[in-house]
N, C-alpha and C positions, 0 to 999 in steps of 0.2 A: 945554154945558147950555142948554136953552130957556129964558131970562132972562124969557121973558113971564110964566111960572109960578112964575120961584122965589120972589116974591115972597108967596106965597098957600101955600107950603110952607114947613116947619121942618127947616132942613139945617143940623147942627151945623159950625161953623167947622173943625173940626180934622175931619169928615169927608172921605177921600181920593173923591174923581168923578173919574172918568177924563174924554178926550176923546170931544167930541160924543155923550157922555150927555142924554140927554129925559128931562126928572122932570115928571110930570103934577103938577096942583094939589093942596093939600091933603093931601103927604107929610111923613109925618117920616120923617127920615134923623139917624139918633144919630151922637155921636163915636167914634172908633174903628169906623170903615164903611169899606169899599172897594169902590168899583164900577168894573170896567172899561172900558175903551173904547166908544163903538157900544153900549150899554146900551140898553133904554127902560125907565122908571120909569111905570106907570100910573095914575092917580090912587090917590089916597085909599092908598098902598101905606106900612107900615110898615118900618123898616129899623131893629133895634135894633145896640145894641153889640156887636160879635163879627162880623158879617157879612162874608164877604167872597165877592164878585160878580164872575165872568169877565164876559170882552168879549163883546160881542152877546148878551146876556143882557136877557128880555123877564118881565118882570112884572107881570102883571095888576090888575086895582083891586083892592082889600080884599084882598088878602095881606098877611101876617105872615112876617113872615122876623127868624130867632136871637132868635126868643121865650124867656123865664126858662125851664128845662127843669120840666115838669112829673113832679118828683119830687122827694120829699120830705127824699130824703138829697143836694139840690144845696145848698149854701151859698155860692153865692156866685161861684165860683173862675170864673177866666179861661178862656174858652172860643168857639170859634168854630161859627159857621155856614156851609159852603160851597158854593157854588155853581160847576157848571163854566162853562166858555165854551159858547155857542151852547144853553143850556138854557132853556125856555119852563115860566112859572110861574102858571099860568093861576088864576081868580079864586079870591079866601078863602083860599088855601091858607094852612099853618101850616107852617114848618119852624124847628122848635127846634133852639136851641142844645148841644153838649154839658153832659157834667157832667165829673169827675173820672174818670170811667171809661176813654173816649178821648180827652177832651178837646174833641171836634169832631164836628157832621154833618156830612155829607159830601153831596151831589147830585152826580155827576159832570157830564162833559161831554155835550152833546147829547142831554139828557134830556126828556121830557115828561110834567112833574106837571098832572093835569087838575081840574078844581076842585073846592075845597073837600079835595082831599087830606089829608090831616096825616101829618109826617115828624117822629118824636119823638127826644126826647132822642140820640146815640149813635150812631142809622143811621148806616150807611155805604152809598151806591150809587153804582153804578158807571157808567159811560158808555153811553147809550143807551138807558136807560130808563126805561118808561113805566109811571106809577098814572095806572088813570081816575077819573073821580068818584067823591070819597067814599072811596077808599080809604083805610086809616087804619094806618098799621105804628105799635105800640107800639115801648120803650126797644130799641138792641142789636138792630136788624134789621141783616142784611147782604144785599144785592139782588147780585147779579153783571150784569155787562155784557151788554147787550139782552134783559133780561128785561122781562116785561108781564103787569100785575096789571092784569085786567079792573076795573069798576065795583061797588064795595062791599065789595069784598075785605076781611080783617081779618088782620093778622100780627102773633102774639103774640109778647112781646118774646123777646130770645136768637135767636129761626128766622132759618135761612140758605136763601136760595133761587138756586139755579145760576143759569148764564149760560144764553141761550137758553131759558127756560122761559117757559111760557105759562100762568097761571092763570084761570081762571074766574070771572067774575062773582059777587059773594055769598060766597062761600069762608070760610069759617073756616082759616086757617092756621096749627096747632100745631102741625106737624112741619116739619123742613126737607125742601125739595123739590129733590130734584138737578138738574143741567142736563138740557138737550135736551130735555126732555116735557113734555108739558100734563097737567094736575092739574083736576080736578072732584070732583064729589059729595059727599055728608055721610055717613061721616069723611073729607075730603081724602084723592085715594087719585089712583094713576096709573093713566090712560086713553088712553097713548099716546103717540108721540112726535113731538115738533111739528115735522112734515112741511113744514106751509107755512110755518113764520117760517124754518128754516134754510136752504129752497129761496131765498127771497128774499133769505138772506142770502151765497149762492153754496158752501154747502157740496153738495158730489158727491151722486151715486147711492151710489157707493160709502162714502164717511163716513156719509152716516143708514141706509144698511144696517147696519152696520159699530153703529151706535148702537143699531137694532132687536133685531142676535144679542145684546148686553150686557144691554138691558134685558127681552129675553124672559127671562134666566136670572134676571135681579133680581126680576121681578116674575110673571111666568106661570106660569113652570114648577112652582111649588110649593117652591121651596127655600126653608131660614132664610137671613137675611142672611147672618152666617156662613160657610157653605156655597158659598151664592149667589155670595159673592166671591171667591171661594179658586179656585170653578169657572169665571170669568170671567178673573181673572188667569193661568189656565193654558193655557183653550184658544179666547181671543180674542187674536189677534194685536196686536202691539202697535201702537198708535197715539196722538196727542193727545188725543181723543177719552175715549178708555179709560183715556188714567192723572190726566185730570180728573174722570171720573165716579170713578174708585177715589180719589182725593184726595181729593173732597168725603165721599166717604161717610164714609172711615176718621178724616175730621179732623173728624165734626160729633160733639159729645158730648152733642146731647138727642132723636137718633134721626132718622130721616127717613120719608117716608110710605109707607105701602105698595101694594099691589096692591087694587083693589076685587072680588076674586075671592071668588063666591058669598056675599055680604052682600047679604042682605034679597031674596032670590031671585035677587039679579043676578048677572049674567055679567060678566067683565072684559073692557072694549071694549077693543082692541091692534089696530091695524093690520098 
């Protein structure tokens, strides 16, 4: 820890700091805290009770981190905030603590919250990924592994959003959005499958074809869900791919989004 600062900081006795931790000025760090290794602490940063902080773990000035859950049926109960290893917490942001429901939020590993974010009560996310500014998920969000909510986003609580998805700036998001696609327009609707984040993330020609045939039946073609799935599971061959997109859909219970086909004159953009 930088002994020049701690002095100028309020770091409870019985909080755990790992090895060669940097706490900028004018933090408090509550008890029952744990910060990992190789940490940086950047000024003016809050750390309440619950927290707990992987190694190489960076956070910016005026964050809030395992703030009281903002909801009105929390009382009190023991509850954590987590953070993974190598996760960047960029300015203001807010990440609440659980409540009784799971007990804990969660930030995965190698994540990037961009500022002013807020992560509420319950979230759970997964490794990888990225809210830009302003993003804001209410209670019971779940984010899957290298997913990316553009700047302004809104995720209303309960929504689950696949791995690999890519949403748009401004979004309203009431429905769960499955993996592999990019999501736009008002109502939240699918525009496609995100081409370039799975390129860069080393999946084939052959996997995002393989993801194109699924999601034309899902969404193009005109079929009900129902339908849709029944005709997918028969005559798309099997793959990883395919028994995640059928997993997410079959286990979400408040619906997911659908096709922006012929609303408000538009056409449905599909690659």
């Amino acid at each position: 820890m930088n002994s020049n600062y701690r002095e100028h900081s309020i770091i409870h006795p019985e909080a755990q700091v790992g090895q060669n931790v940097k706490i900028g000025p004018f933090c408090y760090i509550d008890r029952d805290v744990v910060i990992g290794d190789n940490s940086w602490i950047g000024p003016n940063v809050t750390i309440f009770e619950g927290a707990r902080i992987g190694k190489n773990v960076q956070i910016h000035p005026g964050a809030v981190i395992s703030g009281v859950p903002q909801d009105l049926k929390f009382e009190g109960e023991v509850t954590t905030a987590e953070i993974g290893d190598n996760t960047v917490v960029r300015e203001y942001v807010t990440i609440n603590r659980g409540t009784s429901y799971a007990n804990r939020t969660v930030v995965g590993k190698n994540c990037l919250i961009m500022a002013y974010a807020h992560v509420a009560h319950d979230c759970i996310l997964g490794d990888h990924v990225i809210l830009a500014n302003n993003v804001a998920l209410a209670g019971h969000v779940v984010i899957e592994d290298w997913a990316i909510l553009e700047a302004l986003a809104a995720v209303q609580q309960f929504t689950r959003i696949g791995q690999h998805s890519f949403i748009a700036g401004g979004s309203l998001v009431r429905k769960s959005v499955p993996p592999y696609i990019r999501a736009a327009r008002e109502p939240l609707s699918y525009v496609g499958v995100n081409n370039v984040g799975l390129s860069r993330r080393n999946f084939t020609t052959e996997q995002i074809n393989r993801i194109h045939d699924i999601y034309r039946i899902m969404f193009v073609k005109g079929y009900n869900l129902s339908n849709a799935l029944e005709i997918v599971d028969s005559s798309i061959e099997p793959s990883q791919e395919k028994a995640n997109i059928l997993e997410f859909i079959r286990s979400t219970e408040r619906g997911i989004l659908r096709g922006f086909n012929h609303v408000n004159g538009s056409e449905l953009y599909e690659d």
